[in-house]
C-alpha positions in Angstrom: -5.6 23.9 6.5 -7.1 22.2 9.2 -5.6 19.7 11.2 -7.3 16.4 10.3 -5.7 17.6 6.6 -2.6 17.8 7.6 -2.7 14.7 9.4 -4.3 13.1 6.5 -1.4 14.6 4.0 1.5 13.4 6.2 -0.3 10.0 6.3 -0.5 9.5 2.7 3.2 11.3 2.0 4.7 8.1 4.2 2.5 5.6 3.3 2.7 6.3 -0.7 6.4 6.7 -0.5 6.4 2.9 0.8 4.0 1.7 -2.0 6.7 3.6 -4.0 9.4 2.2 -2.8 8.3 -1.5 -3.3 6.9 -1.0 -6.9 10.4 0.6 -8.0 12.0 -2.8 -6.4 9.9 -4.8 -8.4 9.8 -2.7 -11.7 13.8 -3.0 -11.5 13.9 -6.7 -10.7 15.1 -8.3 -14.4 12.5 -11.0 -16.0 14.9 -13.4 -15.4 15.5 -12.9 -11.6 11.4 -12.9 -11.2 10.9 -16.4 -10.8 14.1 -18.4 -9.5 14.7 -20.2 -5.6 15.3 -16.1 -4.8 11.5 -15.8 -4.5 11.7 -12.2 -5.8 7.9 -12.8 -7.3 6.8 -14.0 -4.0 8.1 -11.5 -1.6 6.5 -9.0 -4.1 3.1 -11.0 -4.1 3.4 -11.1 -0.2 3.9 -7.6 0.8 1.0 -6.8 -1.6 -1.1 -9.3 -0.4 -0.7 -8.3 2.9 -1.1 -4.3 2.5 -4.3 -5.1 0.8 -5.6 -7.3 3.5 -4.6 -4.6 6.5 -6.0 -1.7 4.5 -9.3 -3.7 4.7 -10.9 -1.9 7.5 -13.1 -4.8 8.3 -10.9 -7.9 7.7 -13.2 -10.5 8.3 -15.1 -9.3 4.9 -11.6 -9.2 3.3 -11.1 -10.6 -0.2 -8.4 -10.0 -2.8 -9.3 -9.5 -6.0 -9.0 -12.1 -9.0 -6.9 -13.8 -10.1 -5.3 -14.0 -6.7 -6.7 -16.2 -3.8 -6.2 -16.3 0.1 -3.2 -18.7 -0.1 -1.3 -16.3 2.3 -3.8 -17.3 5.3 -2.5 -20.7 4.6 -1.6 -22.2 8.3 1.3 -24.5 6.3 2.6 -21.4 4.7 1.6 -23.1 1.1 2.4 -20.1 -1.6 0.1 -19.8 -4.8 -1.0 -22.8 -7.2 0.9 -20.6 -9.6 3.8 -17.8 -10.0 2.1 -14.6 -10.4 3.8 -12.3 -12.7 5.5 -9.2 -12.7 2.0 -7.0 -14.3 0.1 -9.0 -12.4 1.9 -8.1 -9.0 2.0 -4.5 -10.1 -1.4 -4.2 -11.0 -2.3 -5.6 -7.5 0.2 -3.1 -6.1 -1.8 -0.2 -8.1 -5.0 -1.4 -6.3 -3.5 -1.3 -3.1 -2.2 2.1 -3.6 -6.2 3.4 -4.8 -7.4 1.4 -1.5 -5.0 3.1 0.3 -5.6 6.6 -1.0 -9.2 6.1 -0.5 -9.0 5.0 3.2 -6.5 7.9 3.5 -8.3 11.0 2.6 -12.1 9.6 3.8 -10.0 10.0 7.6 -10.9 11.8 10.3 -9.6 12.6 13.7 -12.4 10.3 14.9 -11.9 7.3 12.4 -8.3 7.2 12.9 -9.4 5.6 16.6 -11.5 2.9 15.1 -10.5 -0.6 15.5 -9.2 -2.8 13.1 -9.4 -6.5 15.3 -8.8 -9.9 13.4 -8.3 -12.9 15.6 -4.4 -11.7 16.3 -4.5 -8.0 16.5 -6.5 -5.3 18.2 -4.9 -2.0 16.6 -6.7 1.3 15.9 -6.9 2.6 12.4 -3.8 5.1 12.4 -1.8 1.8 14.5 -2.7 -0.8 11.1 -1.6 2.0 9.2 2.0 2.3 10.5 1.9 -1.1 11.2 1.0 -1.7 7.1 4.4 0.7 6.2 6.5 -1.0 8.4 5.7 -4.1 6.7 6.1 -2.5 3.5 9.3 -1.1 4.0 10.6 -4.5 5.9 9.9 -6.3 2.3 11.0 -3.3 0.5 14.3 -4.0 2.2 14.5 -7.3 1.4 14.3 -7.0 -2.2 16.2 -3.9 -2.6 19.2 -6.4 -0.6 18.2 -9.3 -3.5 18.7 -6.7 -6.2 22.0 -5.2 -4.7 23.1 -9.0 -4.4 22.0 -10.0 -7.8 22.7 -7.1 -10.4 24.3 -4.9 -8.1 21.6 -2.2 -8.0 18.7 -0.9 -6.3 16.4 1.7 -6.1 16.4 5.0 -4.3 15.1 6.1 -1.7 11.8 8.0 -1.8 11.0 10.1 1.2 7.7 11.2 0.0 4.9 10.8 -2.5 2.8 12.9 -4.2 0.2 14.8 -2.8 -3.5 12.6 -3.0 -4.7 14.5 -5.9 -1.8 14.1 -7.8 -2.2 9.8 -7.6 
């Protein structure tokens, strides 16, 4: 195993245990929380809208797929014309985590110091990725405290995910 594999597997063990982690918060969010003044549905939407958009290695050519718009560049901080649901949100998640896993195993030692620039950030590839988990896990966090606080439960942990192939 050379090193841009290895590299390339610890990237995707961290990054798809994050995915993980937020799709088991919102697969264990009941119906009835989904959609109250807790914003469960829109955290979810969010943090998915978001990884999407900084797995986009060209962001200015970013744009999420239907039914979802670009509400979330919203200067006002408007949310959706509508509550997305639960499938709906987890579907998104699912193309995130394909997107990801794509981006993933195509890297190289040379691509992961290519730049990902939008009008606020200047990061190299491998920085948007860690930055991309971080924000993951932050929202992760967030629902796993609105589950804990609401039925008393939450998810484990998961401290890795399966190999590339095995997505």
């Amino acid at each position: 195993m050379d090193n841009s594999t290895s590299i390339k597997e610890a990237i995707w063990s961290q990054f798809g245990a994050s995915l993980d982690m937020l799709e088991n918060a919102i697969t264990m969010c009941p119906d009835e929380h989904w959609d109250t003044a807790l914003d469960f549905w829109y955290l979810s939407y969010h943090c998915t809208f978001w990884t999407d958009y900084y797995l986009t290695t060209e962001p200015s050519k970013f744009e999420p797929p239907k039914p979802f718009t670009f509400s979330e560049f919203d200067p006002t901080g408007k949310k959706p014309d509508r509550t997305y649901n639960k499938p709906e949100v987890i579907a998104y998640l699912e193309y995130c985590r394909q997107k990801a896993n794509q981006l993933i195993s195509g890297l190289t030692t040379e691509k992961l110091n290519d730049r990902w620039v939008n009008n606020y950030k200047n990061f190299s590839l491998l920085e948007i990725l860690f930055y991309n988990v971080r924000h993951i896990q932050h929202h992760s966090a967030q629902l796993n405290l609105l589950l804990r606080q609401s039925i008393n439960n939450a998810p484990i942990w998961v401290s890795q995910a399966k190999k590339i192939s095995e997505k």
